[in-house]
C-alpha positions as CSV (number, residue, x, y, z in Angstrom):
1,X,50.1,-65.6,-9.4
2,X,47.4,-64.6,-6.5
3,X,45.9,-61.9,-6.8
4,X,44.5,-59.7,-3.7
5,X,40.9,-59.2,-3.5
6,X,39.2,-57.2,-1.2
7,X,35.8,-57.4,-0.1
8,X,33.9,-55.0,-1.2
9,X,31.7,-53.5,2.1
10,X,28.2,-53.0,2.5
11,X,27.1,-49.2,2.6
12,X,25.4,-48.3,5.7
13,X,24.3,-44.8,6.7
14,X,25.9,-43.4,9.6
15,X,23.2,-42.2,11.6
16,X,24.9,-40.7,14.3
17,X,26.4,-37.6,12.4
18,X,23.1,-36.8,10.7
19,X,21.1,-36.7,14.0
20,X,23.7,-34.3,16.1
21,X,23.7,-32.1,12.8
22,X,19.4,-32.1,12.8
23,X,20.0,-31.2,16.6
24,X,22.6,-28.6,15.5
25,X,20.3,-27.0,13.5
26,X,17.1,-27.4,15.4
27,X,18.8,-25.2,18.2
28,X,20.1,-22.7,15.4
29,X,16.5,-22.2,14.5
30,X,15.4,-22.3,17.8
31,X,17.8,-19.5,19.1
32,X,17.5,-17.0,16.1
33,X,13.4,-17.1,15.8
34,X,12.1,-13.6,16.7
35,X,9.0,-14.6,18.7
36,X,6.1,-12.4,18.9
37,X,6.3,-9.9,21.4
38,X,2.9,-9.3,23.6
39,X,1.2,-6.3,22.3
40,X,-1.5,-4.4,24.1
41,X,-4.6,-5.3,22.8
42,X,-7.7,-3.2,22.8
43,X,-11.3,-4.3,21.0
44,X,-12.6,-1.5,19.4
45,X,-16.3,-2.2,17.8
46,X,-16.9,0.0,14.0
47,X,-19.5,2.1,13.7
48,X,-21.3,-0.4,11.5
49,X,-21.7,-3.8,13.0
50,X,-24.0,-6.5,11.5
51,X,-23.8,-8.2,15.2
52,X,-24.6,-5.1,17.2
53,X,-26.8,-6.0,20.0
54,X,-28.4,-3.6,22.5
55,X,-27.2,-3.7,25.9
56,X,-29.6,-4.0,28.8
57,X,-28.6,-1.4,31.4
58,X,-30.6,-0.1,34.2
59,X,-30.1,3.8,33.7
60,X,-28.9,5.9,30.7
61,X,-25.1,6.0,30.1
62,X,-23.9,9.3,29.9
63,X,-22.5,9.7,26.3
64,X,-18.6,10.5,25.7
65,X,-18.4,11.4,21.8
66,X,-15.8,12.2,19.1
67,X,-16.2,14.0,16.4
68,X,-14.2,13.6,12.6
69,X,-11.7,16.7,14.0
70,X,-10.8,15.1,17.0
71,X,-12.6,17.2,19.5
72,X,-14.4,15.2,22.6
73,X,-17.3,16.4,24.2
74,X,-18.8,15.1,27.2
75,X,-21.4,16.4,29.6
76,X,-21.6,19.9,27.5
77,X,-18.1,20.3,27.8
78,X,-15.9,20.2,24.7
79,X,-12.4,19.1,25.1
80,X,-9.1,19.3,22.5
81,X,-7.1,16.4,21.8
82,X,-4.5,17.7,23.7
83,X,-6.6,18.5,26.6
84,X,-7.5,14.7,27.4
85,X,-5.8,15.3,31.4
86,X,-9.0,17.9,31.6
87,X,-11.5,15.4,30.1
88,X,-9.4,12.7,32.9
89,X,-10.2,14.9,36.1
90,X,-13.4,15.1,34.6
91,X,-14.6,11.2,34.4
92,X,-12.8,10.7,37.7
93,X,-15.4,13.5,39.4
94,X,-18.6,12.0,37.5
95,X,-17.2,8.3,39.0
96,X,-16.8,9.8,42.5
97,X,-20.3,11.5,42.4
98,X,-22.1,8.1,40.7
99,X,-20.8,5.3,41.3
100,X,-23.0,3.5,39.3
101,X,-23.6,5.6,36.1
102,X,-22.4,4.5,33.0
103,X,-20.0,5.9,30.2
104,X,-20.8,5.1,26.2
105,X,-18.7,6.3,23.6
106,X,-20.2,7.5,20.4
107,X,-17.1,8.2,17.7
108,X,-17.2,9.3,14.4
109,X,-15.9,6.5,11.8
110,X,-13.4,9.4,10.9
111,X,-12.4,10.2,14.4
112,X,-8.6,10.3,14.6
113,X,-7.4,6.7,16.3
114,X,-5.0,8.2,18.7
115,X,-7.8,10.4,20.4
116,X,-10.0,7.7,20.6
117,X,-7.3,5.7,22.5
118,X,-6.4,8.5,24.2
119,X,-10.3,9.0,25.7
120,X,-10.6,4.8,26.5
121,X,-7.2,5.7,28.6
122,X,-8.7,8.3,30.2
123,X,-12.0,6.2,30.9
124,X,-10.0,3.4,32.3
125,X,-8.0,5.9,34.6
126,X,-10.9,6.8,36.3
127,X,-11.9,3.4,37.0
128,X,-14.4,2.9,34.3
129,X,-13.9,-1.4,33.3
130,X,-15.9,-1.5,30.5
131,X,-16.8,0.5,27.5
132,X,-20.0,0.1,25.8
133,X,-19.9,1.7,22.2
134,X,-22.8,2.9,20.3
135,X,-23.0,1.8,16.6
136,X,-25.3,1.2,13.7
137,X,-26.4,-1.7,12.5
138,X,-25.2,-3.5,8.8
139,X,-28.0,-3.2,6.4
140,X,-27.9,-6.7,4.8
């Protein structure tokens, strides 16, 4: 009697199947990662900095200042949070009338962040590019 025998294969690994499912999930990932959204971003120096350098500038900046209540004062005038427009129409007449004076914004480390942001709006409305900040400096 003669038995059958088969012959036994050799395992291989289908490669094929594993790289269109790699691809399948690479584009899964791909097409369900949140990706960071641009954000507005806006460099605000503390009140103590242990980098702070002094600025050269050719004439004294007029100062723009916040105090811990929110309340902005510039040139004598005082100005409410909500009144920023005022404080606007303001900068844009003391840019007309010098065109090369200088704004500097002195806030109090418990100034309320939303003012702040809502005066360096203001400043950049009335064509003001730069802000230079006053500080003090770290003790080390």
């Amino acid at each position: 009697m003669k038995f059958y025998t088969r012959k036994r294969r050799i395992p291989a690994v289908i490669i094929v199947p594993m790289v269109d499912i790699l691809a399948i999930l690479l584009i899964f990932v791909i097409v369900t990662t949140t990706f960071r959204r641009e954000q507005p971003e806006i460099i605000i120096k503390l009140p103590e900095s242990k980098s702070a350098e002094a600025a050269a500038t050719t004439s004294e900046p007029s100062i723009l200042s916040v105090t811990p209540d929110g309340k902005v004062s510039f040139q004598g005038k005082s100005y409410d949070a909500g009144t920023v427009a005022q404080l606007g129409a303001t900068l844009k007449e003391y840019r007309k009338n010098s065109p090369d004076g200088a704004v500097a914004l002195q806030a109090d480390t418990k100034a309320p962040f939303g003012t702040i942001i809502s005066v360096i709006d203001a400043l950049k409305d009335a064509g003001f590019p730069t802000l230079p900040a006053f500080m003090e400096k770290k003790e080390q």
